[in-house]
N, C-alpha and C positions, 0 to 999 in steps of 0.2 A: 955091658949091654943094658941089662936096665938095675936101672939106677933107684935108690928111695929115697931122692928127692921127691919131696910132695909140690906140687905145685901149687902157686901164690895165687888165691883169689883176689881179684877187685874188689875192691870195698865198695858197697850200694851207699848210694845217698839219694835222699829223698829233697828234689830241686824243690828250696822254698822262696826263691825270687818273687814269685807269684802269688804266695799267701794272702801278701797284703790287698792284692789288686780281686781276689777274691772274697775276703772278708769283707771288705769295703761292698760289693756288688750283693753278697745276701744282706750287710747291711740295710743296702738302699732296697732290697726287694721287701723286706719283712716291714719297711716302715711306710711303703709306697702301699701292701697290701692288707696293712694292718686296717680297721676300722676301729675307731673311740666311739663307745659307749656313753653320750654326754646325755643319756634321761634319767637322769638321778635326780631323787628331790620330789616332791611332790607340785604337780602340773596344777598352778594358779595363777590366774589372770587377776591380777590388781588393780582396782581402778583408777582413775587420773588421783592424783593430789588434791585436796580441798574440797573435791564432788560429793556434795551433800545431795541425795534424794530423799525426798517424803517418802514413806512407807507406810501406809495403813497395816495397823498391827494384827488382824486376821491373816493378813500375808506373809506373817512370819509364825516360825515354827520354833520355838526353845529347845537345846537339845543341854542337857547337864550330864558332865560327867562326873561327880567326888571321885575325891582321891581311892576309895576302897573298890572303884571300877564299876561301882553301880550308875543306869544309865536312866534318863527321865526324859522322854519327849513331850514336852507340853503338860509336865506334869504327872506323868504316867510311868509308872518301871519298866524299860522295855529288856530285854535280853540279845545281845550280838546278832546272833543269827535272825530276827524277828523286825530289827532296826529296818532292812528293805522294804519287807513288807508293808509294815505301818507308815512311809516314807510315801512309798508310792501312790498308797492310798488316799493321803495328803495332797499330793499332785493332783492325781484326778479330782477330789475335792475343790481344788482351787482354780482350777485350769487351768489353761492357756495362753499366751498372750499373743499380740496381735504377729510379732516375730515368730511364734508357732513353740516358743522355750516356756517351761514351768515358770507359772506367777508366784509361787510358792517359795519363798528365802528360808531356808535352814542357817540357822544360827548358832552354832557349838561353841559352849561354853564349858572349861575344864575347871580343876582346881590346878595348885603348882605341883599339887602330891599325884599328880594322876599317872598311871603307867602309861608310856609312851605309845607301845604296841596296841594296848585296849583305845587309844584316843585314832591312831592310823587303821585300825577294824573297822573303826564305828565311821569315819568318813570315808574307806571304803565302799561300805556296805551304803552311806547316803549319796554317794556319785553313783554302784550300780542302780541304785533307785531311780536314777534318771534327774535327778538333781541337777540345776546349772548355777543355782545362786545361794552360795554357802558363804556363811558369814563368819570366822573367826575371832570369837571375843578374848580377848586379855582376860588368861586365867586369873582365879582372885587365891588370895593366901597369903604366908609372908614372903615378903622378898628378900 
């Protein structure tokens, strides 16, 4: 009557026909809704090739950095955080021009020894100033 036969379970399987045809569709969704981050780099506008303007030299602002991170606007020591200020005041100084943009050319000049971070502060701090025409000179040193 009764018997100790155990009874035979089925073996489960897990259908993977379909794996691939779902891998494939998160692939295409992760890259349909991915977005790239392409504002790396620092946002400058270069001017044409060859375009030489006159400048009257009131119009422009020296900005020195030496290699030990000390900073000179026109000659004066200035300190990181202070760079704004004295920027702006310069602006207003010089005005406007007829475009309604700062007449005022900031010109940043490094050495090769200069720290990278202290040199992306300080034009920082002269873009929040309201700067639009910044001049990057060829640090001097050895090369």
């Amino acid at each position: 009557m009764f018997t100790d036969k155990k009874k035979k379970k089925g073996e489960s399987q897990i259908p993977t026909a379909s794996l691939p045809d779902i891998v494939f569709l998160l692939l295409i969704f992760f890259l349909v809704t991915t977005t790239i981050d392409l504002d790396k780099g620092i946002d400058l506008t270069l001017p044409e090739k060859g375009g030489e303007v006159k400048v009257r030299s009131e119009n422009i602002s020296n900005v020195l950095i030496n290699a030990t991170g000390q900073i000179l606007i026109d000659e004066e020591p200035v300190e990181v955080p202070s760079i704004r200020e004295v920027v702006e005041d310069k602006i207003q100084a010089r005005g406007f021009g007829a475009d309604g943009k700062p007449i005022l050319i900031v010109s940043i000049k490094t050495d090769r020894e200069t720290d990278y971070n202290t040199y992306i502060e300080v034009l920082d701090q002269i873009k929040l100033a309201g700067a639009t025409k910044i001049s990057i000179a060829e640090p001097e040193g050895k090369r």
